[in-house]
N, C-alpha and C positions, 0 to 999 in steps of 0.2 A: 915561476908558476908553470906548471904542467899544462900540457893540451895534448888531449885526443882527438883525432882526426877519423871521420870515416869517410871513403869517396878523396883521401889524401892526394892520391895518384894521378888524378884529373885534372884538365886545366886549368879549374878554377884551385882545386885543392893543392897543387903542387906550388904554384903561387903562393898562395896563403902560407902555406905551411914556411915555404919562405923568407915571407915580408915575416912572420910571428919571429922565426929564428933570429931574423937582422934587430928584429927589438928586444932579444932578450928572455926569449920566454922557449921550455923545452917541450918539444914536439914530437909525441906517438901518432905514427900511423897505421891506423887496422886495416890491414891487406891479406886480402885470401891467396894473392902472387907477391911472396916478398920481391923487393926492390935493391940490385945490385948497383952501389954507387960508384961502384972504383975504389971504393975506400972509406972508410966513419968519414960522415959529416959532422961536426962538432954541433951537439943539443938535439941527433933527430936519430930518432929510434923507430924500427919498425913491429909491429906487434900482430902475428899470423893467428888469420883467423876469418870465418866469413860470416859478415856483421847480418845476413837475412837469416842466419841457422844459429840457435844457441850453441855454446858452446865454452869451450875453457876460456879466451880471451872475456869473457865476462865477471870474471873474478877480476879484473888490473883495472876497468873502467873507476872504480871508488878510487885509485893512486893519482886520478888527475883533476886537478882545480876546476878546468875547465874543457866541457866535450864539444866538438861542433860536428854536426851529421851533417853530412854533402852525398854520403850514397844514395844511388837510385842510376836505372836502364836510363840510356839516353832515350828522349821524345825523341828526337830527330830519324824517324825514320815511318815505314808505313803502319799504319796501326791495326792488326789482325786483332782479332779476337785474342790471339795468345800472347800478343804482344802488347796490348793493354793490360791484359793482366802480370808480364814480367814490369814493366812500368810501375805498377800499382805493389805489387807484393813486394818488390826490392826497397820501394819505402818505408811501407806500412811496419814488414816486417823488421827491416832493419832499424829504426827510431821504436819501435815493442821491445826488442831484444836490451836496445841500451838503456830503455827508461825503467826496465825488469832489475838489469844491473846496477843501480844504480842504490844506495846505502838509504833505508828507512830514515834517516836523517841528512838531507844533502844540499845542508842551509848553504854550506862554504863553497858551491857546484853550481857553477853559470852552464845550461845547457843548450847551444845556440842550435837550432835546427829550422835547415835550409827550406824552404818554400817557395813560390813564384808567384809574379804579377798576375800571373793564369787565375790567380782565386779571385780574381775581380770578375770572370769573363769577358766576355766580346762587348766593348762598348764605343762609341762613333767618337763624338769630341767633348766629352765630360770627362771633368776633372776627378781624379781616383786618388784618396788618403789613407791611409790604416782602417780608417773607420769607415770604409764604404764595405758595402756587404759584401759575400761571395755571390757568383755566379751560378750558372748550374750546366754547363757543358762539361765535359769530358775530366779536361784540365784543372777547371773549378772546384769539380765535386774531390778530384785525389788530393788536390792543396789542401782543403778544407780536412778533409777524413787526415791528410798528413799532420796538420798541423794540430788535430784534437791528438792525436797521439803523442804526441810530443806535450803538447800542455800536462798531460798526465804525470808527468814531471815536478810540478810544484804541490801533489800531494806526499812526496818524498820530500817538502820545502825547497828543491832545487828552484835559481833564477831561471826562470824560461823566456827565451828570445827566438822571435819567429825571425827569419830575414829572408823575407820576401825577395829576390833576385827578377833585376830586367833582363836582359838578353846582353850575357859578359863580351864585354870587347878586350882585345888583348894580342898580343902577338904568340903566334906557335898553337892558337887553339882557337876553339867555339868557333861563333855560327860565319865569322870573317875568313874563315879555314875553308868555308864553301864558297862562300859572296866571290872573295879575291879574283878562284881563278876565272871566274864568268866575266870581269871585267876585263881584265887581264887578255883574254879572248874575244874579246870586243862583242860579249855576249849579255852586257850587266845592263838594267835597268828597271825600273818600279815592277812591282808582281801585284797583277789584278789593279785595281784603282787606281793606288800609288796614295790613295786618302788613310789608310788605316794608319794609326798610332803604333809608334816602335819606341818603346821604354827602354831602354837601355843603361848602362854602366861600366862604367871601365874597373878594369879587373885591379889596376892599383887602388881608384877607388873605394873599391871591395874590401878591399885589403883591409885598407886604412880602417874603413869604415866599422871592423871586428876589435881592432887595439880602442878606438874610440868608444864604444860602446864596452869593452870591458875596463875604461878606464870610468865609464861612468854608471856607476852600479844600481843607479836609482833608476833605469830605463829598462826595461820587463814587456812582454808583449809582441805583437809586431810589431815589423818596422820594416817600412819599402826601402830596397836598395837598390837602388836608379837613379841617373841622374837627372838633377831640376828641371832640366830642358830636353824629352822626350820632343821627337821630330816623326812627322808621317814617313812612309817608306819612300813617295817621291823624292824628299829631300833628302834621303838616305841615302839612296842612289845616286843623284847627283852629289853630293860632297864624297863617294868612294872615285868616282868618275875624277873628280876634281885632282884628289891626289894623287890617281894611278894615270894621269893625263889619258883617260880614256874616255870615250862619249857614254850616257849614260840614259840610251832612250830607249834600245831595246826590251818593252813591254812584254812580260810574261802575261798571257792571258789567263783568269783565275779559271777559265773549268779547263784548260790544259793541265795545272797543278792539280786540281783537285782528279781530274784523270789518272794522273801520276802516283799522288800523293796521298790520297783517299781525305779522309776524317783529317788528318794529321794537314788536308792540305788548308784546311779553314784558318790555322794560327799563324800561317804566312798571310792570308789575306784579311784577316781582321786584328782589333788589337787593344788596346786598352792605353791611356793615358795617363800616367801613373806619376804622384808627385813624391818623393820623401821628405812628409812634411812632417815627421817625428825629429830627423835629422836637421832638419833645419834651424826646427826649435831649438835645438840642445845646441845649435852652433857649428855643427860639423860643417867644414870648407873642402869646395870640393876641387879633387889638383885639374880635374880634366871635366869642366862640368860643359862642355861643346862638342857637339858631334865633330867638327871638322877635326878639332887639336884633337882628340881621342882615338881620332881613326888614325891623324899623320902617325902618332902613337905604338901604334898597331902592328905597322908593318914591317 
């Protein structure tokens, strides 16, 4: 089976792309900077090209079973006016471009595209399903505008799969790539309350979680990719403290971040609750469904 990748290159995607090869399945990746490996990787091919701008690389997307879109600007930084909008266009545009390419008939075409728990919005200690509505801040309203683009998909017959992503845990990447060294420096501890919800998932998880779902073809729609047991940031903090035997009290106050950090600084201090209760139904097991094991994990 073929798979196209957009956003390959990235923590989450270099992973994936990965775990797909160790099971058997060959793997494009659309990159506007090809990728020097030392040498072929046996099943993994790179395909030049920049997924926000039409172009030639839109003819090869019909040669693949199955596409999964991960591009889009990193959140993780200050939110200008200009930089909400590179945020917002590098999606929009880039899941347009591929569902443009994609064959008036593309019944045989699973097309997974990436989302976030952010389309629930900011919420306190209510429990969040596939079926809870969008929100309407910042993050909400791109998820939501991201994922109608993507749905445009199954008028070509393609399977459409939303996969709503918590915040990836993992080793060599994401939001642990910052946390670590603040502990590490005997600088770690809850930010603002320490009450708000942190939905999370481990990136093998993830992984997994894409073979499982293309092994079972009757599942369409969203589907939250988190695991069962989201933890407040207090307790987040202590179980990184716990591993890295470091104390875990120094309190970020929230309007120092939001000082810092503007708009962007609200999604550190608020946060949603997020169960994967499509996954659960269908049976999927999860290897790291605990914060603690998922961090030792990590590092």
């Amino acid at each position: 089976m073929n798979v196209l990748i957009t956003g390959g290159t990235g923590f989450v995607g270099s992973y994936l792309a990965g775990h797909l090869i160790k099971n058997g399945y060959n793997v494009t990746i659309l990159t506007s900077s090809p990728v020097s490996t030392g040498g072929k990787i046996s099943r993994l091919t790179y395909l030049e090209g920049n997924p926000t701008v039409k172009g030639p690389w839109q003819k090869f997307v019909a040669e693949h079973d199955v596409i999964i879109n991960l591009a889009g600007a990193s959140i993780f930084t200050r939110w200008t006016r200009k930089q909400k909008e590179i945020i917002r266009s590098s999606r929009i545009n880039t899941t347009r471009n591929l569902v443009e390419a994609l064959p008036d008939n593309s019944k045989r075409i699973t097309f997974f595209s990436a989302s976030a728990v952010g389309y629930y919005g900011f919420h306190e200690d209510e429990k969040l399903s596939e079926s809870s509505p969008a929100g309407d801040d910042f993050l909400a309203r791109l998820a939501y505008d991201w994922e109608q683009e993507a749905l445009l998909a199954t008028k070509k017959a393609a399977s459409v799969i939303i996969t709503r992503f918590g915040i990836v845990l993992g080793k060599n990447g994401g939001v642990l790539g910052l946390m670590f060294p603040l502990f590490k420096y005997f600088l770690g501890g809850p930010l603002g309350s320490g009450q708000q919800w942190f939905s999370w998932v481990h990136v093998h998880d993830l992984a997994e979680a894409f073979i499982f779902l293309l092994k079972h073809q009757k599942i369409s729609g969203a589907v939250n990719l988190c695991s069962p047991n989201p933890v407040i940031n207090k307790e987040l903090g202590k179980a990184i403290g716990k591993i890295l035997h470091r104390p875990s009290f120094m309190r970020s106050p929230g309007f120092i971040i939001k000082l810092i950090l503007g708009e962007f600084g609200s999604v550190l201090l608020k946060g949603q609750r997020v169960i994967p209760g499509r996954l659960l139904d269908a049976g999927f097991k999860f290897q790291y469904p605990d914060i603690e094991e998922a961090l030792r994990n990590s590092i």
